[in-house]
C-alpha positions in Angstrom: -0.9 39.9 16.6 0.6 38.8 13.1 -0.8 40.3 10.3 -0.6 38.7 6.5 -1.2 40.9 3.6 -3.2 39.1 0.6 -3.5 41.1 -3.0 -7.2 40.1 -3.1 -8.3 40.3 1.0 -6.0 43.2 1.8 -4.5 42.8 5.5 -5.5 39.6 7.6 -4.7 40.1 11.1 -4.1 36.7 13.0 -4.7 37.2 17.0 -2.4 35.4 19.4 -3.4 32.8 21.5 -5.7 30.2 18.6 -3.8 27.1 20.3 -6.7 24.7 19.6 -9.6 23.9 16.8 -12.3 25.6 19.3 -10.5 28.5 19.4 -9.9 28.8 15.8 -13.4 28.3 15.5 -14.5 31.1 17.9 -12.0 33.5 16.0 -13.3 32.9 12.4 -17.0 33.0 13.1 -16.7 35.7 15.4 -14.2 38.0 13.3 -14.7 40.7 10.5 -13.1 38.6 7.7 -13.8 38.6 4.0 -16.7 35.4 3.6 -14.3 33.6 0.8 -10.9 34.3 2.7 -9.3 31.0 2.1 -8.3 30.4 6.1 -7.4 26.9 7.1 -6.2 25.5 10.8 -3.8 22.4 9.7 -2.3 20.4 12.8 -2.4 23.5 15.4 -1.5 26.7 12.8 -3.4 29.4 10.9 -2.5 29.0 7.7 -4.3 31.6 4.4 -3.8 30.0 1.2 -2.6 33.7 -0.5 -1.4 31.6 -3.8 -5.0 30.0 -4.3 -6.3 32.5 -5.7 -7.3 33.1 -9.6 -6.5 30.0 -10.3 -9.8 29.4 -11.9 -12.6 31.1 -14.1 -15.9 30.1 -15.3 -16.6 31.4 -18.4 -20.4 32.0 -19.9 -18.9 32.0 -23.6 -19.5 35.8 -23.1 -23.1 35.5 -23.3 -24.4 37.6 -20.1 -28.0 35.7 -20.1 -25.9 32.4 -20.2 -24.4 30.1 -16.9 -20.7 29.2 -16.8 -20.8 26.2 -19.1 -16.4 26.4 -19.0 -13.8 26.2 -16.5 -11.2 28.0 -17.6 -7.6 27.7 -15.7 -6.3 24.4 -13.7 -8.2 23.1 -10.7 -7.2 21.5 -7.6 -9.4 17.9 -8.4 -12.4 16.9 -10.6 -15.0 14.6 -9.8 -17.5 12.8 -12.4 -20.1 11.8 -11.0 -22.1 8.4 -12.4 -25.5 6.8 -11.7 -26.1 3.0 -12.8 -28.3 4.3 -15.6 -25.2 6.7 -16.8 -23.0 3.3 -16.8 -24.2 1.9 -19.3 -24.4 4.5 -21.6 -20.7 5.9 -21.2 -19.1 2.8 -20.9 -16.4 2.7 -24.1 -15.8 -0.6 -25.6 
């Protein structure tokens, strides 16, 4: 049994024998691990994303009554999202 050791999770023990999706499956919802533990089954391997990790903040402008209003950091992808009404007014030109 493998075991990987993450800065933020501590030590992620991998059992043998997760040859297929369904028994990936069975493993992570069945297993003690840490809810956010980036854990990922890409073609037929258990793969933790151990660099992912504080790449990203949200900041609240340091007001503590306040939502994150700021991402603070690089992300992975950003996606606007637009409604025919918000076309018209954001269009430039």
């Amino acid at each position: 049994m493998p075991t990987i050791g993450t800065a933020r999770y501590g030590a992620v023990s991998i059992p043998s024998g997760i040859a297929d999706l369904a028994a990936f499956r069975r493993w992570v919802h069945s297993a003690d691990l840490p809810e956010k533990l980036p854990i990922h089954f890409p073609r037929g391997g258990v793969w933790v994303d151990c660099e992912r990790a504080d790449r990203i903040r949200f900041s609240n402008g340091g007001n503590p009554n306040a939502q994150a209003t700021e991402v603070i950091g690089t992300p992975d992808i950003v996606i606007e999202i637009v409604s025919d009404a918000s076309e018209e007014r954001t269009r430039i030109g």
